[in-house]
C-alpha positions as CSV (number, residue, x, y, z in Angstrom):
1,X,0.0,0.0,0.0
2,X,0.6,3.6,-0.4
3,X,1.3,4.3,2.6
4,X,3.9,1.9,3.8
5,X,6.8,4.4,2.4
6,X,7.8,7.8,3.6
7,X,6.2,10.6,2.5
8,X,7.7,11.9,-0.1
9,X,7.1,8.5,-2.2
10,X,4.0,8.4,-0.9
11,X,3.1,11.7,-2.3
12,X,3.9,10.6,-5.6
13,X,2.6,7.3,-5.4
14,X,-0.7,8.8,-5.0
15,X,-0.4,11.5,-7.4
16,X,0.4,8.4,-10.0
17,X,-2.9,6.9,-9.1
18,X,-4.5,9.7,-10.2
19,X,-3.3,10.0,-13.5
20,X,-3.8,6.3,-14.0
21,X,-7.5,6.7,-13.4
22,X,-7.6,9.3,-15.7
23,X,-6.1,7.4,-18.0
24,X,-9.0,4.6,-17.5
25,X,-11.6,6.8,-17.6
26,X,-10.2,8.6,-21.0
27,X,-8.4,6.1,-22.7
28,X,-9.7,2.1,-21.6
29,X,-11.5,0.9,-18.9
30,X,-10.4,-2.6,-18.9
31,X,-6.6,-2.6,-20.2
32,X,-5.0,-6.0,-20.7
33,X,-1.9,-6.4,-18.5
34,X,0.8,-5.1,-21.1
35,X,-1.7,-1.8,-21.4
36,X,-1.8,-1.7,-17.7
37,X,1.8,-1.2,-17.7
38,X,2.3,0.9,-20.3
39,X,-0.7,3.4,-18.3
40,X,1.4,2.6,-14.8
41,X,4.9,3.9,-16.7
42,X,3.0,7.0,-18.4
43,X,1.2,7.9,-14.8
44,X,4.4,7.7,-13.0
45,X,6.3,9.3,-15.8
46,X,3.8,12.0,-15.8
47,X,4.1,12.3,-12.3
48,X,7.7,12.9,-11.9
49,X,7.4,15.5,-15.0
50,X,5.4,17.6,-12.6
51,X,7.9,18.0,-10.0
52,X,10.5,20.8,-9.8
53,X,12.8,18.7,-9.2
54,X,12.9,15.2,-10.8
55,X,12.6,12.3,-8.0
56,X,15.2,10.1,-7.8
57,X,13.4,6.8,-7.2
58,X,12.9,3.8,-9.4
59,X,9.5,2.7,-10.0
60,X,10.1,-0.9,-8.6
61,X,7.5,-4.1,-9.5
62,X,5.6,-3.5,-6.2
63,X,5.5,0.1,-7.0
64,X,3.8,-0.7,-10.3
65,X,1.0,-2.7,-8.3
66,X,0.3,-0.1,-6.0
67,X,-0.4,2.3,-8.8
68,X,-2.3,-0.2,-10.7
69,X,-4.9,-1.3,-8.2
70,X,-8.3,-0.8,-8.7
71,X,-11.0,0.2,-6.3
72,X,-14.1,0.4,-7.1
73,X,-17.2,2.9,-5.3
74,X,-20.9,2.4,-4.8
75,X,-22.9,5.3,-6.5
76,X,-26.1,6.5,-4.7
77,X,-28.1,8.4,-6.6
78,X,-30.9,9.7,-6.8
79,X,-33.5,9.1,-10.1
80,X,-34.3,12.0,-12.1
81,X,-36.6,12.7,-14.9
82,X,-35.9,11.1,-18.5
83,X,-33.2,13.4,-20.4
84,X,-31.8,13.4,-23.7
85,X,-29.4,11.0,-24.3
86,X,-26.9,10.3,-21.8
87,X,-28.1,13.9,-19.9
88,X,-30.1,12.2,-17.2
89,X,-29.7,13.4,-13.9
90,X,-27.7,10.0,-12.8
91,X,-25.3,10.7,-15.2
92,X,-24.5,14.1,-13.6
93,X,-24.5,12.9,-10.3
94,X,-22.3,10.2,-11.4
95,X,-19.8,12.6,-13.0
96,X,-20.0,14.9,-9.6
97,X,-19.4,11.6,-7.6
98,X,-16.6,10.4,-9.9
99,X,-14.8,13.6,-10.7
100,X,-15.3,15.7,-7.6
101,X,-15.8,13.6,-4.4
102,X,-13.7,16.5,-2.5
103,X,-12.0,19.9,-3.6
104,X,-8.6,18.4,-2.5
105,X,-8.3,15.1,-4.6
106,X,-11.1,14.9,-6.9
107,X,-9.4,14.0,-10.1
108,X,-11.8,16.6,-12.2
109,X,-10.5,19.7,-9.8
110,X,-6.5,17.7,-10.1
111,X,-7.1,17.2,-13.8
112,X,-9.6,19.4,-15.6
113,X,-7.0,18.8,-18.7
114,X,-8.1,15.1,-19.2
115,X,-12.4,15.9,-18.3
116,X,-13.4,19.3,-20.3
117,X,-15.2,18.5,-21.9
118,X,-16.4,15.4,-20.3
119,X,-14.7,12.4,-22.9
120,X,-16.7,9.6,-24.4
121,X,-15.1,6.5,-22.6
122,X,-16.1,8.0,-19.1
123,X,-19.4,8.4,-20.6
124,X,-19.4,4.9,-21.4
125,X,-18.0,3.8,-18.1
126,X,-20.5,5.4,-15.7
127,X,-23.4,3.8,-18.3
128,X,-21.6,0.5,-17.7
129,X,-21.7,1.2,-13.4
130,X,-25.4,2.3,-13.7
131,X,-26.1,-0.6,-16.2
132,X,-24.2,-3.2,-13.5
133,X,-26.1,-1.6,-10.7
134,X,-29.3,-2.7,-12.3
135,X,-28.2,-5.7,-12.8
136,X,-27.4,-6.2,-9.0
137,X,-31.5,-5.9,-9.1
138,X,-32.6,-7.8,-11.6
139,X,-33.8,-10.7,-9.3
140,X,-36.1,-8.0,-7.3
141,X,-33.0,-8.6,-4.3
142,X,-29.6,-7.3,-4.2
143,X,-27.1,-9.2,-5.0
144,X,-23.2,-7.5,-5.1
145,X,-21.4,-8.3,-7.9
146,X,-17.7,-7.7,-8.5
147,X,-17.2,-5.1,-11.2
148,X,-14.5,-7.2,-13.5
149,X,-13.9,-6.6,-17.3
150,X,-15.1,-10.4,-18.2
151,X,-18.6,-9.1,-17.0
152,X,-18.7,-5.4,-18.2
153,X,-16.2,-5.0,-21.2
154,X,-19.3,-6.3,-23.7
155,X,-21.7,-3.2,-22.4
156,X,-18.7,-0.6,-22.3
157,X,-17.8,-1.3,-25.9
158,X,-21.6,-1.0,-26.8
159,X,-22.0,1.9,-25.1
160,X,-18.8,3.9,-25.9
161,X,-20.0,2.9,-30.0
162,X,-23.4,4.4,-29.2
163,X,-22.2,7.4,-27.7
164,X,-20.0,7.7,-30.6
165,X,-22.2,7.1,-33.0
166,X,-24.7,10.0,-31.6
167,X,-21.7,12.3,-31.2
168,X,-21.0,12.0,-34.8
169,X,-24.5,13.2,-36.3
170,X,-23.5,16.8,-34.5
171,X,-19.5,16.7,-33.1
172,X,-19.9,20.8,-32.6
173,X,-23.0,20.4,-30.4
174,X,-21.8,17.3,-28.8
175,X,-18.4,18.9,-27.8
176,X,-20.8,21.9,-26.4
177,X,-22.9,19.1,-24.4
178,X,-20.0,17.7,-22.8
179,X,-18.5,20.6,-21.6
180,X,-21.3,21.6,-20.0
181,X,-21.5,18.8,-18.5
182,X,-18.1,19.3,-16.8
183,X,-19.0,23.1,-15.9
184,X,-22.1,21.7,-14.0
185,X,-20.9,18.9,-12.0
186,X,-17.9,21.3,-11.4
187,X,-19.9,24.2,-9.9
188,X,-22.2,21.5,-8.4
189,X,-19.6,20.1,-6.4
190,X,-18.3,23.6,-5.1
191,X,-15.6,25.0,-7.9
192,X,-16.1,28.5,-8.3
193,X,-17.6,29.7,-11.6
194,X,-15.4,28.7,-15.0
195,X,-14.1,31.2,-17.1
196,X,-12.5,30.4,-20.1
197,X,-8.6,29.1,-20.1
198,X,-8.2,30.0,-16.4
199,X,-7.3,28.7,-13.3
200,X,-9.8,26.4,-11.9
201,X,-9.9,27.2,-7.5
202,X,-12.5,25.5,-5.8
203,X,-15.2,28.3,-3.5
204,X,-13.9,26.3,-0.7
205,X,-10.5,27.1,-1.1
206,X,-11.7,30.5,-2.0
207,X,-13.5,30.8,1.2
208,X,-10.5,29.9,3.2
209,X,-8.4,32.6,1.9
210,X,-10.6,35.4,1.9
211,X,-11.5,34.8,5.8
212,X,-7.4,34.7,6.2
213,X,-7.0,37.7,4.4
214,X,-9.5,39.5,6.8
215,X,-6.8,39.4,9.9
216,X,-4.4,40.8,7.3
217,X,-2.8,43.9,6.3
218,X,-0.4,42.9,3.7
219,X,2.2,45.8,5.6
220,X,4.8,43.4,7.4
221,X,6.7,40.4,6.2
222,X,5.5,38.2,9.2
223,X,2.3,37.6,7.4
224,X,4.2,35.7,4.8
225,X,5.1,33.2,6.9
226,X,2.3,30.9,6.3
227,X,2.6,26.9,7.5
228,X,5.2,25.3,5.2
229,X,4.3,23.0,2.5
230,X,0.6,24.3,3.2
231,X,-1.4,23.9,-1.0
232,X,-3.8,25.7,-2.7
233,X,-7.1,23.1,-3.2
């Protein structure tokens, strides 16, 4: 696990599995082991590319496993009314749940590069969790069910070529659809309002800082010396 090494590995560790998911949820949901690998390399690649100053750690076979383990999360959501296609309310509470459980390591606040606009294949994924959940149901009891590629892969592929296909018949619209789609689950889950190309800071981030800046003059140096290490959500 994560956190059996020291910090500083740990950090990047974690910051790893985030690109990794992101690289599920854009790219393939069910990789084959040599895929998994090559997403692994790229997440931790990506990962030490972001630092200021490159890591000096080897990404070692147990390392690899760490980042590549999957967890999986229940979805509880409320119904909503019927929607055009693939604009029902689940499917925006799914994106808020997926993307933005929290302001500090939701991966559409980490990573709005890889989500607006919202791609097809997570489309297809949170269609393929609904689709399972039902399916959990289909005997009138609830019966768990792992979520595994040998039982999904058939209904992600079907809907990622649907979604597609619908995209197709109006790729200017649909591009408009989906980022909308990121803007509201965004807002929804408490980022402050998007503007174009700018930085994305979350209103509870924004909060924090203006009730700081209240017991502040901004006259001495003092002020400046904040808790060290302390991030910006």
């Amino acid at each position: 696990m994560a956190h059996d090494y020291v910090d500083d590995i740990k950090g990047l560790l974690i910051e790893a599995r985030s690109y990794y998911s992101c690289y599920l949820f854009t790219e393939e949901l069910f990789p084959g082991p040599s895929k998994q690998r090559e997403f692994v390399i790229r997440a931790w690649n990506a990962t030490c590319a972001a630092c200021e100053t490159l890591p000096l750690y080897a990404l070692s076979e147990r390392m690899i496993r760490i980042i590549g383990a999957r967890k999986s999360s229940v979805f509880d959501i409320s119904m909503g009314r019927k929607e055009k296609y693939s604009e029902h309310a689940l499917i925006g509470r799914s994106l808020e749940i997926a993307l933005f459980p929290n302001t500090r390591t939701g991966l559409g606040f980490m990573h709005p590069e890889f989500f607006d606009p919202i791609p097809d294949q997570l489309l297809a994924f949170l269609h393929t969790v609904i689709h399972a959940h039902i399916c959990e149901w289909s005997t009138g009891r609830h019966i768990r069910e792992d979520f595994t590629a040998t039982k999904n892969e058939t209904f992600y592929i079907g809907f990622l070529a649907d979604l597609r296909s619908y995209g197709s018949k109006n790729p200017s619209a649909w591009l408009n659809i989906r980022k909308r789609m990121y803007s509201r689950a965004f807002q929804a889950s408490g980022g402050a309002k998007l503007q174009a190309q700018t930085t994305r800071i979350s209103t509870a981030a924004i909060d924090a800082a203006q009730a700081e800046l209240e017991g502040r003059t901004g006259l001495t140096d003092s002020e400046d010396e904040g808790e060290v290490g302390a991030t910006v959500a």
